[in-house]
C-alpha positions as CSV (number, residue, x, y, z in Angstrom):
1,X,76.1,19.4,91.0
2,X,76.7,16.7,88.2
3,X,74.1,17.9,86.4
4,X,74.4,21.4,86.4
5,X,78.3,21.0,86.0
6,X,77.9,23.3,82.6
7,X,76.2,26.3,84.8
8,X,78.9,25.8,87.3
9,X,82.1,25.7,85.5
10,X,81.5,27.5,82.2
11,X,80.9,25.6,78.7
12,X,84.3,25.8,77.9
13,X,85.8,23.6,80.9
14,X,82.6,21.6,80.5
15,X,83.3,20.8,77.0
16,X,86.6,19.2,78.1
17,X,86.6,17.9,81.5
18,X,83.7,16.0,83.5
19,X,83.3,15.2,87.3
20,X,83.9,12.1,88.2
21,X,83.1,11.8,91.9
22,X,82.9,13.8,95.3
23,X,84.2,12.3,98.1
24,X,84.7,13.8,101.4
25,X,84.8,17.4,99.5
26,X,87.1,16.2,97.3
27,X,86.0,16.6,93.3
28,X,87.5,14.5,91.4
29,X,87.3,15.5,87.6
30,X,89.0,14.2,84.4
31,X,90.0,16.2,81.4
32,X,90.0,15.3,77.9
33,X,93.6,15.9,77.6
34,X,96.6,16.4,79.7
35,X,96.7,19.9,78.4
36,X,93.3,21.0,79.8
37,X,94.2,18.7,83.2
38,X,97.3,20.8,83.5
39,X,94.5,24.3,82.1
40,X,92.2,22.8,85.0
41,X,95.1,23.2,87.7
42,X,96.0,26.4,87.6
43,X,92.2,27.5,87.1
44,X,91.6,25.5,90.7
45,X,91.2,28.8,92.7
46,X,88.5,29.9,90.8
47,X,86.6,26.8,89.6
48,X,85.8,26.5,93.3
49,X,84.7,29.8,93.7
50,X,82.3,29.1,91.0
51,X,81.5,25.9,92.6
52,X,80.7,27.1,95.8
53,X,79.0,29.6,94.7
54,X,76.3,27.6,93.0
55,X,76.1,25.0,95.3
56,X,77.4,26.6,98.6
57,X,80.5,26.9,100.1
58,X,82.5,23.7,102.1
59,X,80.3,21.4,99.7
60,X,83.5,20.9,97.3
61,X,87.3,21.9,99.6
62,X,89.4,19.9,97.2
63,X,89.6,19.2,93.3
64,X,91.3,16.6,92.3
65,X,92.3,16.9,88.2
66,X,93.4,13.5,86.5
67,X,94.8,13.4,83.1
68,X,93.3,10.8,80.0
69,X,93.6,6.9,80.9
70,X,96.8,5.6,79.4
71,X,96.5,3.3,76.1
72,X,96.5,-0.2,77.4
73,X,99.3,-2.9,76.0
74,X,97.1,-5.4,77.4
75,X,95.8,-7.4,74.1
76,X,93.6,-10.6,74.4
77,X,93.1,-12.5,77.5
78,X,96.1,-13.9,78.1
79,X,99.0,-11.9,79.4
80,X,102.5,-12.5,80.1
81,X,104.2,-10.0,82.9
82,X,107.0,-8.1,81.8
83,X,107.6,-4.9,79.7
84,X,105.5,-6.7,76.7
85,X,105.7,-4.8,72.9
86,X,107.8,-1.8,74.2
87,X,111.3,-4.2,75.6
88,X,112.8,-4.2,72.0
89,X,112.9,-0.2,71.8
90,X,116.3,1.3,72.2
């Protein structure tokens, strides 16, 4: 299925989101941006229809959609706990 995820889902979708893993029939895929995660969403009905249909049905039951990662405020190896760069705002 990971390889053929561009038959499956279109070129479009493909072009912006990726699987991730399947786990239990759960797919987990992430999307470029949290504008194609929140596109991916209400698609869900019928990006497993397409699913199942090329791979069979009960294969994939659940798609999980996850956003970008998060910009990390973590810089160099040592780190302090606490809200770090972003206490002074406001």
């Amino acid at each position: 299925m990971f390889g053929r995820w561009a038959a499956l889902v279109g070129a479009e979708v493909a072009e912006h989101a990726k699987p991730l893993s399947l786990k239990d029939g759960e797919l987990t895929v992430q999307a470029e941006s949290t504008a194609w995660a929140t596109q991916l969403r209400l698609l869900q009905r019928q990006l497993l229809a397409r699913i199942a249909a090329g791979v069979g049905a009960g294969v994939v039951r659940r798609l999980k959609v996850q956003g970008p990662a998060a910009p990390s405020w973590r810089y160099g190896p040592r780190h302090v706990p606490g809200r770090g760069p972003r206490d002074t705002y406001g």
